[in-house]
C-alpha positions in Angstrom: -5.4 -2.0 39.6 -3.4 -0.7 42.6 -3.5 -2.0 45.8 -4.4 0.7 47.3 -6.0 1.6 50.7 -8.8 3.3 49.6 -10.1 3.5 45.7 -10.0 7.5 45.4 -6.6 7.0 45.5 -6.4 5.6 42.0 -7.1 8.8 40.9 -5.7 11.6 43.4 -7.7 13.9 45.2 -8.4 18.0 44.4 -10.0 21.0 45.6 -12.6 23.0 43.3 -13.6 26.6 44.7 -16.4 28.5 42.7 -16.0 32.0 41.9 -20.1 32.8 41.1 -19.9 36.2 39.7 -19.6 37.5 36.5 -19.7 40.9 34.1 -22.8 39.7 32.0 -24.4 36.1 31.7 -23.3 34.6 28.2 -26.6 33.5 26.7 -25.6 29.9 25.9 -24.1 29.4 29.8 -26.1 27.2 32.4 -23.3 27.1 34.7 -24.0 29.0 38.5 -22.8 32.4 37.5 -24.0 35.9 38.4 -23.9 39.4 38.0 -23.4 41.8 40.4 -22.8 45.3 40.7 -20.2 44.8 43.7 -18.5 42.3 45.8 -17.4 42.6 48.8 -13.9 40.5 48.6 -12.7 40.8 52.0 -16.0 39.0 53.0 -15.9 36.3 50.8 -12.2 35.6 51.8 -12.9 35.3 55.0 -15.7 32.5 54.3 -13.4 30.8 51.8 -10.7 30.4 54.4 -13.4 29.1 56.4 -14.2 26.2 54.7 -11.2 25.3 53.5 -10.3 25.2 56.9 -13.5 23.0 57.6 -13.1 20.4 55.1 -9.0 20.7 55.8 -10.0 19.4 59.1 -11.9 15.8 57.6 -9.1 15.2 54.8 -6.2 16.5 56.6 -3.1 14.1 55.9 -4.1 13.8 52.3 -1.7 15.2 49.5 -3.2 17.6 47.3 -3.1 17.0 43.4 -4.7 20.1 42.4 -6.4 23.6 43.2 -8.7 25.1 40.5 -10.3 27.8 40.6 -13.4 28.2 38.7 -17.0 30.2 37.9 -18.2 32.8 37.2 -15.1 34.7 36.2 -12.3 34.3 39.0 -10.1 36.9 37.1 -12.2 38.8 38.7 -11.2 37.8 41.9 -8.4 40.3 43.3 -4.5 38.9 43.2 -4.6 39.3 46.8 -7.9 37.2 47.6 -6.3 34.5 45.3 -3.2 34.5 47.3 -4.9 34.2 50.5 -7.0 31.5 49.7 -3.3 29.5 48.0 -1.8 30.1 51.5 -4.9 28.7 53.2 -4.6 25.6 51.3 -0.8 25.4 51.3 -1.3 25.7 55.6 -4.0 22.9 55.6 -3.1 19.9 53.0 0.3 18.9 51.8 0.7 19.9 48.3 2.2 17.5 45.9 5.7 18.6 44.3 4.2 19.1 41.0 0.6 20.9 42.4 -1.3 22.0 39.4 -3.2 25.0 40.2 -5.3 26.8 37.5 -7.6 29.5 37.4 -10.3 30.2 34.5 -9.8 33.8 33.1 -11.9 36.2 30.4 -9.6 37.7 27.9 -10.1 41.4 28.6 -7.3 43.7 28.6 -8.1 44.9 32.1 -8.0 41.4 33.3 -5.1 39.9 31.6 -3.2 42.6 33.7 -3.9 40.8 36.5 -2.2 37.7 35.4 1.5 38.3 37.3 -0.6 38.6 40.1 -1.8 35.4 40.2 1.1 33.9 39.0 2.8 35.2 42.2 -0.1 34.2 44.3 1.2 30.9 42.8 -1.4 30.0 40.2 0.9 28.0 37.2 -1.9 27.3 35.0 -4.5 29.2 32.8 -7.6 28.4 31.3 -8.7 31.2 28.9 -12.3 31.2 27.4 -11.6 32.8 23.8 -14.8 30.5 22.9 -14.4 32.2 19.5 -11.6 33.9 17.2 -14.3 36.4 15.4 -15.9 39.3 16.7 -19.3 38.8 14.9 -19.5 35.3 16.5 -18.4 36.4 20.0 -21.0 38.9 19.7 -23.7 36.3 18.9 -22.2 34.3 22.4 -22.2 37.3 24.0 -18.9 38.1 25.1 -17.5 41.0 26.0 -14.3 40.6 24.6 -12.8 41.3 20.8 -10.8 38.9 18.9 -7.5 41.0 19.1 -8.4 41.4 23.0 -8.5 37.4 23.2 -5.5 37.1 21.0 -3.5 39.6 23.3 -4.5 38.5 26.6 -3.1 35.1 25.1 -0.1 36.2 24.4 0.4 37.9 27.9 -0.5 34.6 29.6 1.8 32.2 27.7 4.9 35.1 28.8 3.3 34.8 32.4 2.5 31.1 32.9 4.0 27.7 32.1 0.7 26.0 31.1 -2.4 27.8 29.2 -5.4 26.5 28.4 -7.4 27.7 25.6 -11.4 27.0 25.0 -13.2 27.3 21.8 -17.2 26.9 21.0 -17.5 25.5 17.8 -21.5 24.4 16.1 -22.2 27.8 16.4 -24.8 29.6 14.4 -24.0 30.2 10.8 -20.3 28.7 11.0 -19.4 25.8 8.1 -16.9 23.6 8.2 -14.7 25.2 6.3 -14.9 28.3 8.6 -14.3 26.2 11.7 -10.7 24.4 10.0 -9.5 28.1 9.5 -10.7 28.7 13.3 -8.9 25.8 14.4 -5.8 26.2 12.3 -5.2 29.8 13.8 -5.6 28.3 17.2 -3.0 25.9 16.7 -0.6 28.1 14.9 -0.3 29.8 18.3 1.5 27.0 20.0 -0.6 26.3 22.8 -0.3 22.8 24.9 -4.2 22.6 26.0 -7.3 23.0 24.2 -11.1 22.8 25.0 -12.7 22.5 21.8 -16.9 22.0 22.9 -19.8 21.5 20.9 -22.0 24.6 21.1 -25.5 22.7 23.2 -28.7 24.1 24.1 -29.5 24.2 27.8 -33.2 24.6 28.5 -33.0 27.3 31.1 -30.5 29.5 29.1 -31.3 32.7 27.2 -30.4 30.7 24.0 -32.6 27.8 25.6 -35.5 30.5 25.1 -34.8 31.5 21.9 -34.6 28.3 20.7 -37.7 27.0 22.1 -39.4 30.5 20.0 -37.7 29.9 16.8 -35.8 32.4 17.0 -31.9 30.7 17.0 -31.4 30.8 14.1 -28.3 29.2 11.4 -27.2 26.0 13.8 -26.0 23.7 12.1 -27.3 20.2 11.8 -26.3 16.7 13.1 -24.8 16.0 10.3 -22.7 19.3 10.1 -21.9 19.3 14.1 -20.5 15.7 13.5 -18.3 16.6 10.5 -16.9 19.3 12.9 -16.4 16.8 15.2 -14.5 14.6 13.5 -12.4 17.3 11.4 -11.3 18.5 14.6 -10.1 15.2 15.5 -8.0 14.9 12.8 -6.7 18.8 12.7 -5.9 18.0 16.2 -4.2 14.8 15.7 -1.8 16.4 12.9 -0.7 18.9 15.3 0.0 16.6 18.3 -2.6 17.5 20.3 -4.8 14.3 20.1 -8.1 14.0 22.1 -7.1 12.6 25.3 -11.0 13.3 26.5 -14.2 13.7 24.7 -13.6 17.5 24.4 -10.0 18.0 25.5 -7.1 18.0 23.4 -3.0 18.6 24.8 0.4 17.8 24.0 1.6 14.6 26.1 2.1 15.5 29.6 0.2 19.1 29.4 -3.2 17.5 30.4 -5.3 18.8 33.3 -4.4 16.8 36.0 -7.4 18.5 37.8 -10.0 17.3 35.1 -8.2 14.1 35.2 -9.2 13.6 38.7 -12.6 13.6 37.7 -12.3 11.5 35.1 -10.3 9.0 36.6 -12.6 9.1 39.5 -10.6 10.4 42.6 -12.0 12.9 45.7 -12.4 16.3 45.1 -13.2 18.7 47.3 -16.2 21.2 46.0 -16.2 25.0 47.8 -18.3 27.9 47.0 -21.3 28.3 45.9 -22.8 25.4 44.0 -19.6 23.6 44.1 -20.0 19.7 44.0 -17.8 16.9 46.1 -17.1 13.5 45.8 -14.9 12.6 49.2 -14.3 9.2 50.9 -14.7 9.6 54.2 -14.2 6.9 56.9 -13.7 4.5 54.1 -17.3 5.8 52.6 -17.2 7.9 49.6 -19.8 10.6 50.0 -21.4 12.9 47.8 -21.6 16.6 48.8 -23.8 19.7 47.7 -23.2 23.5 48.3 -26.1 26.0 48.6 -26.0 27.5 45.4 -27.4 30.8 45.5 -23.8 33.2 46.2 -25.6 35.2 49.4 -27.4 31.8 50.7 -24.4 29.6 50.9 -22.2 33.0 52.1 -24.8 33.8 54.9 -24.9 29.5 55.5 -21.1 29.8 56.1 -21.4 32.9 58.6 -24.2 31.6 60.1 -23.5 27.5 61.0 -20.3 27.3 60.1 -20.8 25.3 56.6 -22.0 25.8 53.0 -22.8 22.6 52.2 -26.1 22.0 51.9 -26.5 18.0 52.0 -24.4 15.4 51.5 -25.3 11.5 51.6 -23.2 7.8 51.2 -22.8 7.0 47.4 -23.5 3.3 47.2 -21.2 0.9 45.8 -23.2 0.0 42.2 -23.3 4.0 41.9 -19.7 4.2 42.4 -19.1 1.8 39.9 -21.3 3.5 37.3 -20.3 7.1 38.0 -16.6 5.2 37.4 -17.8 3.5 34.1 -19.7 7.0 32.8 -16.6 9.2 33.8 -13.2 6.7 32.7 -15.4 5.8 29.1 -14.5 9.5 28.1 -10.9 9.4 28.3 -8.7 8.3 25.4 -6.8 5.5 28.1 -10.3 3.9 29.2 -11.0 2.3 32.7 -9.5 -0.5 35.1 -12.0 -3.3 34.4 -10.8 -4.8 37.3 -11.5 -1.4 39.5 -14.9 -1.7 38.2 -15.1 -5.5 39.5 -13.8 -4.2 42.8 -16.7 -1.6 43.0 -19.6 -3.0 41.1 -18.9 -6.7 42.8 -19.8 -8.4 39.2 -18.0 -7.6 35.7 -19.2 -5.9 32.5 -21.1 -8.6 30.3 -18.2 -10.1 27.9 -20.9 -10.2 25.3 -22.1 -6.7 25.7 -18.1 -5.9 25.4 -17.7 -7.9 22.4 -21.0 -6.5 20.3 -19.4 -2.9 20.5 -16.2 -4.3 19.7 -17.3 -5.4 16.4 -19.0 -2.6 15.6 -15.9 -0.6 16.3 -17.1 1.4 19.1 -14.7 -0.3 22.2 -11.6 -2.2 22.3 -10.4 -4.5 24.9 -6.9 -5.8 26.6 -5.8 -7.3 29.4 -7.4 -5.2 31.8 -8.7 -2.3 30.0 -11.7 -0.9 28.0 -11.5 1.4 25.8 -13.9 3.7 23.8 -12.9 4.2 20.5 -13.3 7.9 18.6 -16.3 6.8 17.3 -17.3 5.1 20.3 -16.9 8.4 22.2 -19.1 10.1 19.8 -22.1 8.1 20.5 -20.4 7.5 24.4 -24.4 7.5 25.9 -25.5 4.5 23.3 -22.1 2.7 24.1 -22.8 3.1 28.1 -26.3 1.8 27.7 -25.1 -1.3 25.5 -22.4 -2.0 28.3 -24.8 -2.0 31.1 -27.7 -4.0 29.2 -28.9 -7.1 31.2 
């Protein structure tokens, strides 16, 4: 490990703001997203420059890594309220030379015209939720976009941006695995350098949740066929050269998201909008934030005291180190066993280490552990077995 002032800095710090509104609420989504009939954008700039101002003024000397914009369904944020918010930023934090800022966009026609915008706002990365290449299936998730709308918006991004991102559900109801190769092979034909490739889940809470809990969702696939997806997209991937370099992420070598990374390589991030999440070390304490969720509480909480957040409270060493453990375990380079000594003020069990290394779920060197593919399949088992007394 570095010797570095603080520990965030082994991983670099963002800034997350959450865009909570969308056209419809996909039935398999838990995520804080809303619909609404209007939005009034000038108001909402106006308490977005607010708090980045605020929480500018506790990290301000820092570098920024990244920006990202997420939701909800920030191509629906007007060009110009994307490139006030960029200013904001660039006025507050110092950005690094090579900034990553990306913004999550729906494939519609009408919003895919709004891509120069952004780019000239200075957004330089996509991430497009296609979710699925087959209008019966994107149906059944609920989208409102076509395949041939997905596939053109595509191609206007990757003539727009340098890096796009593409995601893809897969476990969805009634697909085989033979159905899901041809999915994947299309995807890659279209020369992409980022893919989010996720296992379709049931939230409880969700409008598939409730169907499930009826009987009524029908055609999902079993454990068995989920984990044959799994795997086949691991090797699909791997022959393409865009190997796993997280549980559900896949890129060329250097086209990662260095935002996600941050997360996963446990750094500070900055959370703003509603719901929006923090991790920041402040005064040499790192400190877990909270947004009010609810888009009209947390923009009336801003108006009103001068602050969205909603609580925040000191994240104890033993909880750093396990949050560390939890979140570097999921990457394909592992984590710093000697930053976990530093936070967790003991190491892993050596025996612990060496039962999952025989059973071919870790592997150790020098200084590192790493999950294996199958060890990241069954990453909640290996965690357990790691921490056992």
């Amino acid at each position: 490990m570095d010797v570095l002032t603080e520990d965030w800095q082994n991983g670099g710090f963002g800034l997350y703001l959450h865009w909570p509104f969308c056209q419809s609420k996909c039935p398999y989504c838990d995520f804080n997203s809303h619909v609404s009939s209007s939005v009034d954008q000038a108001r909402w700039q106006h308490a977005f420059l607010s708090e980045i101002e605020r929480v500018g003024e506790e990290t301000g000397g820092r570098v920024l890594n990244t920006v990202f914009f997420g939701g909800g369904t920030p191509s629906l944020m007007d060009p110009a309220l994307v490139s006030a918010i960029i200013e904001k930023i660039s006025d507050t934090w110092t950005l690094a030379n090579d900034v990553e800022i990306s913004l999550e966009a729906n494939p519609t026609s009408i919003e895919a015209r709004r891509f120069r915008g952004y780019r000239d706002a200075g957004v330089n990365r996509v991430s497009m939720g296609a979710q699925a290449l087959n209008d019966e299936d994107l149906k059944r998730l609920g989208r409102l976009h076509s395949a041939a709308e997905a596939m053109e918006a595509l191609d206007i991004a990757r003539k727009t941006f340098d890096r796009v991102s593409f995601d893809l559900i897969y476990a969805r109801q009634h697909q085989a695995l033979d159905d899901w190769r041809a999915e994947l092979d299309t995807a890659l034909s279209l020369s992409l350098d980022h893919l989010s490739l996720y296992q379709l889940t049931i939230e409880q809470g969700t409008a598939f949740g409730d169907r499930f809990n009826r009987g009524r969702l029908g055609g999902l696939p079993d454990d068995n066929a989920s984990a044959d997806m799994y795997l086949a997209t691991q090797e699909i991937c791997d022959t393409a050269g865009l190997s796993a370099y997280e549980v559900s992420n896949h890129a060329k070598n250097g086209f990662e998201s260095r935002h996600n990374l941050i997360y996963w390589r446990y750094g500070d991030y900055a959370g703003i909008g509603p719901g929006a999440h923090g991790r920041l070390t402040l005064l040499g304490e790192k400190t877990a934030i909270e947004t009010h969720s609810y888009p009209q509480k947390w923009l009336e909480a801003v108006e009103g005291t001068g602050t969205g957040e909603m609580y925040r409270e000191l994240v104890k060493k033993e909880d750093q180190a396990l949050e560390y453990l939890m979140m570097s375990l999921r990457l394909a380079e592992g984590m710093d066993l000697d930053r976990f000594h530093a936070l967790a003020g003991h190491r892993i069990n050596p025996l612990n280490i060496n039962r999952l290394a025989d059973l071919g779920m870790v592997f150790k060197t020098r200084d590192r552990l790493v999950a294996t593919p199958n060890g990241r399949v069954l990453l909640n088992s290996v965690l357990s077995e790691l921490l056992a007394e």
